[in-house]
C-alpha positions as CSV (number, residue, x, y, z in Angstrom):
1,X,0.0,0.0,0.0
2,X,1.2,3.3,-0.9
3,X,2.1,4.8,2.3
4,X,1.8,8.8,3.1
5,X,3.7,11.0,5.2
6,X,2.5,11.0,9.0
7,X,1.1,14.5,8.7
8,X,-1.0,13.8,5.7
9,X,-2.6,10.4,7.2
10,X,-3.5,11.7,10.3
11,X,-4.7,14.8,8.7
12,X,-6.8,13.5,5.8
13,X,-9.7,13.3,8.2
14,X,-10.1,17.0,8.0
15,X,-10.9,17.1,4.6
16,X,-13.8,14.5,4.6
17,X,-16.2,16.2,7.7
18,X,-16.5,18.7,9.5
19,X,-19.7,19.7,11.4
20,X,-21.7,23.5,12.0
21,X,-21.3,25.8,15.1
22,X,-23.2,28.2,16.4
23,X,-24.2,28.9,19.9
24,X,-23.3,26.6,22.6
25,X,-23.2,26.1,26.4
26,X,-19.9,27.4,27.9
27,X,-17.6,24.4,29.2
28,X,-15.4,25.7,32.1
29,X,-18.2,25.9,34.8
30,X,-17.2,23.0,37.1
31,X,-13.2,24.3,36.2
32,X,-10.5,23.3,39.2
33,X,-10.2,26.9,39.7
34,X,-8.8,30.2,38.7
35,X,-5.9,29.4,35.9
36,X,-2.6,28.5,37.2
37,X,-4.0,27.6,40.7
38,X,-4.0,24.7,42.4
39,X,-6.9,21.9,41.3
40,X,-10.0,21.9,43.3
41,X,-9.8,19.4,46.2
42,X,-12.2,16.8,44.0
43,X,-9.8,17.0,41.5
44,X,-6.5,16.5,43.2
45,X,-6.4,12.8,43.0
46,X,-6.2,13.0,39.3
47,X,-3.9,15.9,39.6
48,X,-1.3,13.8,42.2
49,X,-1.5,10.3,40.3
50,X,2.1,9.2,39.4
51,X,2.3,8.1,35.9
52,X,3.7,4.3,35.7
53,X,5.1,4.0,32.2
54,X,6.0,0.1,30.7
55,X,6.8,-0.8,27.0
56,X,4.1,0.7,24.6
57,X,3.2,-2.8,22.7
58,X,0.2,-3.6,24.9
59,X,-1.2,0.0,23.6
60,X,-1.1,-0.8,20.2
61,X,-4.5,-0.8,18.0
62,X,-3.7,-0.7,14.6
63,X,-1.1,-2.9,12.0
64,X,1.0,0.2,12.0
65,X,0.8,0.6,15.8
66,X,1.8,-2.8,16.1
67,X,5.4,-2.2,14.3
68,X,6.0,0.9,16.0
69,X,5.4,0.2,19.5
70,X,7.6,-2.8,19.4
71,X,10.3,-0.1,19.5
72,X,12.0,0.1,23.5
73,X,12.9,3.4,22.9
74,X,9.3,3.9,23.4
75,X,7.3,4.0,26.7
76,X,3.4,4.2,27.4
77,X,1.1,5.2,30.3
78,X,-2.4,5.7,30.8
79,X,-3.5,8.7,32.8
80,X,-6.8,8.4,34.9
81,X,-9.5,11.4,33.9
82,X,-13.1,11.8,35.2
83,X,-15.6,10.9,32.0
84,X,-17.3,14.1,33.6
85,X,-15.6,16.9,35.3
86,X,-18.7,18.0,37.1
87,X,-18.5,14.4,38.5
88,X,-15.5,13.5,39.5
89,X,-16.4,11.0,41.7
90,X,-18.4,9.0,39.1
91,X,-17.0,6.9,35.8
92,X,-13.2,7.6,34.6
93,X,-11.5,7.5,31.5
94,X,-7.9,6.4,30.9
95,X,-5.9,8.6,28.4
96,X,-3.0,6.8,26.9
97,X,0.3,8.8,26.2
98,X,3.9,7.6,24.6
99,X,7.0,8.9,25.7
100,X,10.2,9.5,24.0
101,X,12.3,10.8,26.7
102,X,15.1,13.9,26.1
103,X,18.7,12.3,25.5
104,X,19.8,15.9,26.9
105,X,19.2,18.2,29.2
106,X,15.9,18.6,29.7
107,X,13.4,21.3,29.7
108,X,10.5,19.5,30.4
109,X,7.4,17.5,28.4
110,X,6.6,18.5,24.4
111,X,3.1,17.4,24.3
112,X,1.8,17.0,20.6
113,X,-1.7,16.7,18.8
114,X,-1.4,16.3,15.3
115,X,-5.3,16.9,15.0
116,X,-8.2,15.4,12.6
117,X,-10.0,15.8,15.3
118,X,-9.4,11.8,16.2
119,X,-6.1,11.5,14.9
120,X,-3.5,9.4,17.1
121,X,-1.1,11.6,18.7
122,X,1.3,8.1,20.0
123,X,1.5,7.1,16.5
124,X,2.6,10.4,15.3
125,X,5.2,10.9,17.6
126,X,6.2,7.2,17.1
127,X,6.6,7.5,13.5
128,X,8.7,11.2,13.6
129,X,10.7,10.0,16.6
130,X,13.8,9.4,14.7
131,X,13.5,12.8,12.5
132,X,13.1,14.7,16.1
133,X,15.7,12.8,17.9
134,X,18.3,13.6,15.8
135,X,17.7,17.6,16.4
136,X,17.3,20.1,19.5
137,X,13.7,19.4,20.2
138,X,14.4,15.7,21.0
139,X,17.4,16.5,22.7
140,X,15.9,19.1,25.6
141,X,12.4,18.0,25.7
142,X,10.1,14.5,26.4
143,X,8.3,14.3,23.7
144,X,4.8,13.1,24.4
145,X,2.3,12.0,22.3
146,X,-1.2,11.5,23.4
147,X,-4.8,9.8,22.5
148,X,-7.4,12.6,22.9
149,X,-10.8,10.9,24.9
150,X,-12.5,9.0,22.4
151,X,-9.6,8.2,20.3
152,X,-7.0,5.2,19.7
153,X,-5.7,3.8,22.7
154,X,-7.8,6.1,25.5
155,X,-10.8,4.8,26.8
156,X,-13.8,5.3,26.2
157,X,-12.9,4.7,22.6
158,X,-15.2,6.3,19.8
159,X,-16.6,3.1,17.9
160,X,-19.3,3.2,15.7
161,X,-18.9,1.5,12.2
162,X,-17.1,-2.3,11.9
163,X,-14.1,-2.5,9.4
164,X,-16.4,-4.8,6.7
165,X,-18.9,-1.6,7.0
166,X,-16.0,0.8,6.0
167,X,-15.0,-1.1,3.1
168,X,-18.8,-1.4,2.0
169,X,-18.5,2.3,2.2
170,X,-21.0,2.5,5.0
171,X,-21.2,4.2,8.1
172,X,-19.3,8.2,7.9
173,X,-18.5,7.7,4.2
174,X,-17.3,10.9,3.6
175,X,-20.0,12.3,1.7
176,X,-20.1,16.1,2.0
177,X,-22.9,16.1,4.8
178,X,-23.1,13.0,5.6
179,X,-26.0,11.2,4.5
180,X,-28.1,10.6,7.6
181,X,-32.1,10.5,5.4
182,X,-34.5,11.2,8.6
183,X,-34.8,11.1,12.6
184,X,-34.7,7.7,12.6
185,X,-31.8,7.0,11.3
186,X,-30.0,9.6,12.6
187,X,-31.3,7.9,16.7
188,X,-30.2,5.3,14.5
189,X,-26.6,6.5,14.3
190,X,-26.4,7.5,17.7
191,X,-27.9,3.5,18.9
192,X,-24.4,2.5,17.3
193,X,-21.7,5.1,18.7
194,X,-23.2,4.6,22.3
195,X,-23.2,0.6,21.8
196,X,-19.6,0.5,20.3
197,X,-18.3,3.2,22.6
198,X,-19.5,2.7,26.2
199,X,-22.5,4.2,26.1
200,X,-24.4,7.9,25.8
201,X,-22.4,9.6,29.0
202,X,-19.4,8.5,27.2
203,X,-20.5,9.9,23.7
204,X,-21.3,13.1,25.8
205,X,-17.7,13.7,27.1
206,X,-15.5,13.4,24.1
207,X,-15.9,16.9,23.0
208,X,-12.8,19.3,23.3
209,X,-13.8,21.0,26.2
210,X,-13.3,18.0,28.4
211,X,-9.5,16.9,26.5
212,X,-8.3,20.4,27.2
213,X,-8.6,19.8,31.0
214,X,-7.2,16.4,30.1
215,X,-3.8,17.9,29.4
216,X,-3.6,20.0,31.9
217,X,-4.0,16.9,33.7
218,X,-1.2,15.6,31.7
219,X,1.1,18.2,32.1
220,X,0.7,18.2,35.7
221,X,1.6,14.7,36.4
222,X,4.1,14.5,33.6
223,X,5.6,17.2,36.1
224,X,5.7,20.4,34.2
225,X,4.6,23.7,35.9
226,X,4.1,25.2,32.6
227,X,2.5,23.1,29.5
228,X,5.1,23.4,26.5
229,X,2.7,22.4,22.9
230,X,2.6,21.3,19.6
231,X,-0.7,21.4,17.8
232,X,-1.5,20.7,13.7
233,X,-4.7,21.6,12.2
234,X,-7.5,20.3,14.9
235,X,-4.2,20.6,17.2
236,X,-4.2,24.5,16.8
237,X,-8.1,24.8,18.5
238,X,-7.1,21.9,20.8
239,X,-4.2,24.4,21.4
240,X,-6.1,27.6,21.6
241,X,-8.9,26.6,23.7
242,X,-6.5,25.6,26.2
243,X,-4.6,28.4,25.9
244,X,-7.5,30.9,27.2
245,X,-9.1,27.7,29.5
246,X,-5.4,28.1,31.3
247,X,-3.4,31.3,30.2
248,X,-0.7,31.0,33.1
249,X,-0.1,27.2,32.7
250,X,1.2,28.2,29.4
251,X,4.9,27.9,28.5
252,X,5.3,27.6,25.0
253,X,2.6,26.9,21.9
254,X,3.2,26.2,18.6
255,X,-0.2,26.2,16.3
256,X,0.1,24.6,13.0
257,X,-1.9,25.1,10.2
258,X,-4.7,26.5,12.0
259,X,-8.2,26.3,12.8
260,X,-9.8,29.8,12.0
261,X,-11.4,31.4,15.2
262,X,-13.3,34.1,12.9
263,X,-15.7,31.1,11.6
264,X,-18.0,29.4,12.1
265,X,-18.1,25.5,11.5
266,X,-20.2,26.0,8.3
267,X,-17.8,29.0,7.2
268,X,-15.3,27.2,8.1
269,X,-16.5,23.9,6.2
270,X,-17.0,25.9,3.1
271,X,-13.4,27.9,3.5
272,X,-11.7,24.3,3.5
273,X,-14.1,23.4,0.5
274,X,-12.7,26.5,-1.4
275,X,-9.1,25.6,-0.7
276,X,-9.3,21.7,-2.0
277,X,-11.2,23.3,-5.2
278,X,-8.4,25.4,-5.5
279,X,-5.5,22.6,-4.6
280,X,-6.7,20.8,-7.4
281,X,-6.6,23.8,-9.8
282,X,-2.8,24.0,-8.8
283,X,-2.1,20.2,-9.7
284,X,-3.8,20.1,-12.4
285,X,-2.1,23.6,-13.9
286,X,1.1,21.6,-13.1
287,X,-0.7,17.9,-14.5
288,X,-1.6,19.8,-17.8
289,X,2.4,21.0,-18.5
290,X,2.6,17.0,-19.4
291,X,1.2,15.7,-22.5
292,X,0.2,12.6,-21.0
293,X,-1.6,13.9,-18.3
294,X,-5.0,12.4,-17.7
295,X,-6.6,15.7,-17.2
296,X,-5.7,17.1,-20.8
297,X,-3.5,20.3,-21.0
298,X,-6.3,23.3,-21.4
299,X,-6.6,24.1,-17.3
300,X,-10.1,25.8,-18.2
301,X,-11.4,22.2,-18.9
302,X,-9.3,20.2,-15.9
303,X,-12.7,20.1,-13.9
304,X,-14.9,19.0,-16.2
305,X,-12.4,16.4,-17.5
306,X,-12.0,15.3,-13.7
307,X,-15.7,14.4,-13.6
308,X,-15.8,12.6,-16.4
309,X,-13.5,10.2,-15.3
310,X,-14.8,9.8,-12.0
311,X,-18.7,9.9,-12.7
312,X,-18.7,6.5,-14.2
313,X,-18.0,5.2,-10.9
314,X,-21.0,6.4,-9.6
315,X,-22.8,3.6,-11.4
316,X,-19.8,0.8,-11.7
317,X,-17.2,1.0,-9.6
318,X,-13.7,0.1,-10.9
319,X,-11.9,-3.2,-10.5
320,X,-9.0,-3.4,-7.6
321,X,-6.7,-6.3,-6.6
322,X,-8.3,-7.3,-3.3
323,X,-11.8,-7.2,-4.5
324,X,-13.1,-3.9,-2.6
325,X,-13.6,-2.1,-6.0
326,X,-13.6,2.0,-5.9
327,X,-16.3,3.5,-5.9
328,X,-17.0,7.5,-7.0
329,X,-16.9,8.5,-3.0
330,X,-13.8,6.4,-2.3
331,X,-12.0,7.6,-5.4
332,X,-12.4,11.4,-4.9
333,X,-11.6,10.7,-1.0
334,X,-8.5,9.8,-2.3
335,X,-7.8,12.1,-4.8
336,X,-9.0,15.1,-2.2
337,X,-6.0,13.6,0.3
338,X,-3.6,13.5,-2.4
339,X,-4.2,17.3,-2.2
340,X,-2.5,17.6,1.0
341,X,1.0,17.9,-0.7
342,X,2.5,18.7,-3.9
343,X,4.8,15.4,-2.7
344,X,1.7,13.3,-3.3
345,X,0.8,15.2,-6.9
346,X,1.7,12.3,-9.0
347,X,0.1,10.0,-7.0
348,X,-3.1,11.4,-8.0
349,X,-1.9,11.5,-11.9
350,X,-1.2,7.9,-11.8
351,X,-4.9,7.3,-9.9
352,X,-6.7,8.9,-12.6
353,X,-4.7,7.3,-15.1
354,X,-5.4,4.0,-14.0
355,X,-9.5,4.8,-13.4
356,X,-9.1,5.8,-16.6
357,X,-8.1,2.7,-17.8
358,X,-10.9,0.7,-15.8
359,X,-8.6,0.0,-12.4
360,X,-8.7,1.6,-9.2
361,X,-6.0,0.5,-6.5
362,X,-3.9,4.0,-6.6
363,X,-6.7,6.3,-5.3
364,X,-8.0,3.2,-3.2
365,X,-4.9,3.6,-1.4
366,X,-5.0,6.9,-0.7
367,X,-8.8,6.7,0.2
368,X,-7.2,3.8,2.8
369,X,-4.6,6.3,4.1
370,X,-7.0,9.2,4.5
371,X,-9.7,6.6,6.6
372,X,-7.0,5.2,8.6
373,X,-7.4,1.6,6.3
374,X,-4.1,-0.6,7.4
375,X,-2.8,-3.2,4.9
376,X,-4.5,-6.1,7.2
377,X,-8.0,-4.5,6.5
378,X,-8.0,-2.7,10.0
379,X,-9.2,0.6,10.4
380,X,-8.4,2.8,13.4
381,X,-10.7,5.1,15.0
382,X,-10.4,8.4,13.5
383,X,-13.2,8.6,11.3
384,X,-15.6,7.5,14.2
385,X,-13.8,9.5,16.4
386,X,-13.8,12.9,14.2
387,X,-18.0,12.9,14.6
388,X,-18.3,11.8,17.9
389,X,-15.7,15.0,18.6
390,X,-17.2,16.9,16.6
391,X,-20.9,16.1,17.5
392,X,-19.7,17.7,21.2
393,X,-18.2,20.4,19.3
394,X,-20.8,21.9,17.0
395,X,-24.3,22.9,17.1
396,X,-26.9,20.8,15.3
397,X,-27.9,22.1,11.5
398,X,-31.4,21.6,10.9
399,X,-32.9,19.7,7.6
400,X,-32.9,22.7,5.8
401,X,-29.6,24.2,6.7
402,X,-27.7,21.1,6.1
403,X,-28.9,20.5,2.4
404,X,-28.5,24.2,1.5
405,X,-24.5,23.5,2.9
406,X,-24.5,20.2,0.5
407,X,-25.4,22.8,-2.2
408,X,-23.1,25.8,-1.6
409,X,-20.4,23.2,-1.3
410,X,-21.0,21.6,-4.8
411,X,-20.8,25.6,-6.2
412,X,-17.7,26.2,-3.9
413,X,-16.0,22.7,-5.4
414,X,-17.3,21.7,-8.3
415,X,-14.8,18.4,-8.2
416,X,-17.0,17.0,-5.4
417,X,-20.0,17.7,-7.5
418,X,-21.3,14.3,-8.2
419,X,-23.5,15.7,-10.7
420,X,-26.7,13.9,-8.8
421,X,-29.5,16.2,-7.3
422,X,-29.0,17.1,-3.9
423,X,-31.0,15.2,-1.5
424,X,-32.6,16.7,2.1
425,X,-30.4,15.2,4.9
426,X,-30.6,15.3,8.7
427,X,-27.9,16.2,10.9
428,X,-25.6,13.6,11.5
429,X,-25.8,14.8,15.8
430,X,-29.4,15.6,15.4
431,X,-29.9,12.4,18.1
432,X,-26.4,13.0,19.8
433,X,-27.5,12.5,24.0
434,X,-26.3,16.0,25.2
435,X,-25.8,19.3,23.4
436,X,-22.5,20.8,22.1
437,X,-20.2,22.2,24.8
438,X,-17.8,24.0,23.0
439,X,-18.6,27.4,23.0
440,X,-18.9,29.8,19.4
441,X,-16.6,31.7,19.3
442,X,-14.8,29.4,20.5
443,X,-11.9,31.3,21.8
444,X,-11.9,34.9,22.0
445,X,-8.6,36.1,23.6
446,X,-6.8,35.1,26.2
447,X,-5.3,37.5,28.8
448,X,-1.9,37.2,30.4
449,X,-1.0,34.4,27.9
450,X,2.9,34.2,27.1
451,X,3.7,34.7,23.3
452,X,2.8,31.8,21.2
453,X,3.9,30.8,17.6
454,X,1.3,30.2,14.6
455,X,2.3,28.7,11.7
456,X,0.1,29.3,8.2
457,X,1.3,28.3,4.9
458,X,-0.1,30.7,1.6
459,X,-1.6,27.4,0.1
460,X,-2.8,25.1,2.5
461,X,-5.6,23.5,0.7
462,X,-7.1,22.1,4.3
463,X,-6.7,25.3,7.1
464,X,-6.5,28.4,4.7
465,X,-4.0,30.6,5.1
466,X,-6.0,33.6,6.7
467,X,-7.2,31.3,9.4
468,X,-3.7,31.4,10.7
469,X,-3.2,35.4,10.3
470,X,-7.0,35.3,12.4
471,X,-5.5,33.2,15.5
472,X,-2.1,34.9,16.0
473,X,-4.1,37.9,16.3
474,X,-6.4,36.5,19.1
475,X,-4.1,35.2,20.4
476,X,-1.8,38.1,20.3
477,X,1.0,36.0,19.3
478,X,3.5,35.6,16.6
479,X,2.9,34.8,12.6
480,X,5.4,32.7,10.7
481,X,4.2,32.9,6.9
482,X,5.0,29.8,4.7
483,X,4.9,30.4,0.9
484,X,4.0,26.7,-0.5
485,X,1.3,24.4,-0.8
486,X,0.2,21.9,2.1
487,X,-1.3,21.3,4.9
488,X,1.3,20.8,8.0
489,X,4.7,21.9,8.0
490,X,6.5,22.3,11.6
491,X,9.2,20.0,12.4
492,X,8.8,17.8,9.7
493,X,12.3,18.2,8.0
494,X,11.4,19.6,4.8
495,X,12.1,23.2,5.5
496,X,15.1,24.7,8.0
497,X,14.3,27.9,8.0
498,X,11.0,26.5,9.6
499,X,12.5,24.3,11.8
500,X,15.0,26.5,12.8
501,X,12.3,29.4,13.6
502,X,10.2,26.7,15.3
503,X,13.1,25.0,17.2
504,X,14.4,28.3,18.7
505,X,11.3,29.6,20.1
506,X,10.3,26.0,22.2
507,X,13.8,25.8,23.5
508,X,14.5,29.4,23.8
509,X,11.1,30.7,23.6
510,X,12.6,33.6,20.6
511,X,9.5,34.2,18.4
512,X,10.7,35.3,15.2
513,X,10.6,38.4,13.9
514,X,7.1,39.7,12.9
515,X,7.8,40.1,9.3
516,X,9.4,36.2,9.3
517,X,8.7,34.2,6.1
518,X,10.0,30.6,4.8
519,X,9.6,29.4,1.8
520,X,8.5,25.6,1.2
């Protein structure tokens, strides 16, 4: 199986769902206290617990996982949480966390998201550990990555859809509202989260609001006064709403690709929308300087072209070698996560090449990186997980508002215009057992927060660039400007003038200057 870069798999969630925001409850109430004090007395017992790490392969859940974990560089721990914070004497959770410890002198924990929302943060840092080890960051800091509630190796564990469902392209398929037809179905949706996944008070508490005081859980007994953070895409609100949840516990934050606090989840649904349209309009500028490009070489016609290639799939799927078949959904899934990165460009040439030619196991791969598909026909969690986060996240649409969004995303991206009339659909949460507790706005500036880094790049087809611009000035930070085209850049070795800028201000906290630029 074609494999992609860490970054793109566990981001490729973002570009298949997102849900709508608007008004919401506000989720601090039951907080330990004033920011930077100590926890409330009920809480202290989570706060004091002394973390027991042991060798990560018991914590594996995927093929991947498997490989990785073997590795005794790497330890693992679970962390005890209340499932409710306004009950802490009631159910717990357990959030899993892998360690790769500083082979310096150390400055304390680096603890990393790399978003979706449901995206594994232990098999991101597993699979970057020898890129970061060889540098500063792995040198002075414990790098930690963690399972959000709801996702990978925590528990409760988001489960809604069986592997054999995935692959019959049921369950969240990635339409572009998901196709939930009336109330029963979607009570029907919600019977099968709370079944798989422990039950409706556990759907209720996987929303952001309760991870954020999750880690500051973790960072207090990991042993750092002061949280030091590395958020991508999802990462960056994680980030954020932790940031004005607890201002003073803040050392260091660094927000990639972000999450734009002016939206809302529709606006923001539709910006992302706008950004893949105008991804693909960049590869296929580039495709179309080839003669054998499968898109043709007049860029006015690449979208059109597209759809004729992929329509036919609507009726008959094309051929692959284990059997599966792509169909239209699964194809342009793939095809939108080869958007990611110019590095995965050609991947998408040769995928609509081969449709083209009546086979489908390129952009089947890429549809399996971007749902989390192993080799072994195992999926992890993050698709389940992104709605159930997601569904604690954002307000409910009604009938009406979430078939006008089908619509205005088919005029924003024509490629995901399937060319069939759009149908009325229900709300995917519509049945969800307690409303959203993220509040909209969902941050709107912190006070007495130490300066933290945002990282935007000018093309990011998943988090557009202004996004970025909008949550360094919340957050009355600093703005590092990438000129390129994808989504996720910091630490990843592709860039020094990045890494370098990025490096310096978590070990030295220097933000960069405020003009600072870096070119991909």
């Amino acid at each position: 199986m074609f494999r992609v870069r860490p970054t793109l798999v566990a981001l490729g969630a973002a570009s298949l769902v997102l849900v709508g925001a608007c008004a919401a409850p506000a989720p601090f109430a039951a907080r330990s206290g004033p920011p930077g004090s100590a926890p409330a007395a009920e809480l202290s017992e989570f706060y004091g617990q002394q973390v027991a790490f042991e060798p990560c392969a018991p914590y594996a859940t995927t093929a991947l996982d498997e490989k990785l974990f073997a590795d005794d560089r790497y330890e693992c721990a679970r962390v005890q949480v209340p499932l409710d914070y306004a009950d802490p004497d009631g159910a717990r959770g357990e959030v899993a966390l892998l360690r790769v410890r500083a082979r310096g002198e150390r400055i304390g924990s680096l603890l990393v998201n790399p978003g979706g929302p449901g995206a594994s943060g232990m098999s991101y840092v597993a699979q970057l550990a020898t890129l970061w080890a060889a540098g500063p960051v792995g040198e002075r800091f414990d790098v930690i990555g963690f399972d959000p509630r709801g996702v990978g190796a925590s528990t409760p564990r988001a489960d809604c859809y069986t592997d054999a469902e995935y692959d019959r392209g049921e369950g969240f398929s990635g339409d572009l509202v998901p196709d939930v037809a009336d109330e029963q179905e979607a009570r029907m949706v919600v019977q099968r989260c709370a079944e798989g996944s422990g039950g409706p008070q556990a759907l209720a508490s996987f929303g952001t609001s309760d991870v954020v005081r999750d880690m500051d859980v973790l960072r207090a007994t990991l042993g750092d006064e002061k949280l030091s953070y590395l958020g991508v895409s999802y990462g960056t609100q994680l980030g954020a709403v932790y940031a004005e949840a607890f201002p003073q516990n803040v050392r260091a934050m660094v927000l990639d690709s972000a999450i734009d606090p002016d939206l809302t989840a529709t606006e923001f649904h539709l910006a992302q929308m706008t950004g893949f349209q105008k991804a693909f309009e960049r590869y296929a500028a580039d495709c179309a300087t080839s003669a054998d490009c499968p898109l043709g070489t007049d860029p006015a016609r690449v979208t059109e072209t597209f759809q004729t290639i992929m329509r036919p799939l609507l009726e008959r799927p094309v051929s692959t070698k284990d059997g599966r078949g792509l169909s239209y959904k699964d194809a342009v899934g793939g095809v939108t996560n080869g958007l990611y990165s110019p590095l995965l460009w050609p991947k998408i040439t040769e995928g609509l090449a081969e449709v083209a030619a009546g086979r489908g196991d390129v952009l089947q791969a890429l549809r399996d990186a971007a749902f989390g598909r192993g080799p072994d026909g195992r999926y992890n969690n993050m698709i389940d997980a992104v709605y159930a986060i997601r569904c604690m996240d954002s307000p409910r649409r009604t009938p009406a508002e979430q078939t006008e969004l089908a619509r205005q995303i088919r005029a924003a991206a024509p490629i995901l215009d399937s060319g069939r009339p759009v149908q009325e659909s229900h709300h995917e949460c519509e049945a969800w057992p307690k409303p959203p507790t993220l509040p909209q706005p969902w941050i709107t500036g912190p006070v007495g927060l130490p300066p933290t880094l945002t990282v935007s790049i000018t093309g990011d087809p998943a988090t557009p660039y202004q996004g970025g611009v909008n949550l360094a000035r919340v957050l009355r930070g600093s703005l590092l400007t990438v000129e390129g085209a994808q989504h996720g850049i910091a630490l990843l070795g592709q860039s020094e003038c990045i890494d370098n800028l990025v490096t310096r201000y978590l070990t030295d906290l220097q933000t960069p200057p405020d003009d600072a630029r870096c070119t991909l």
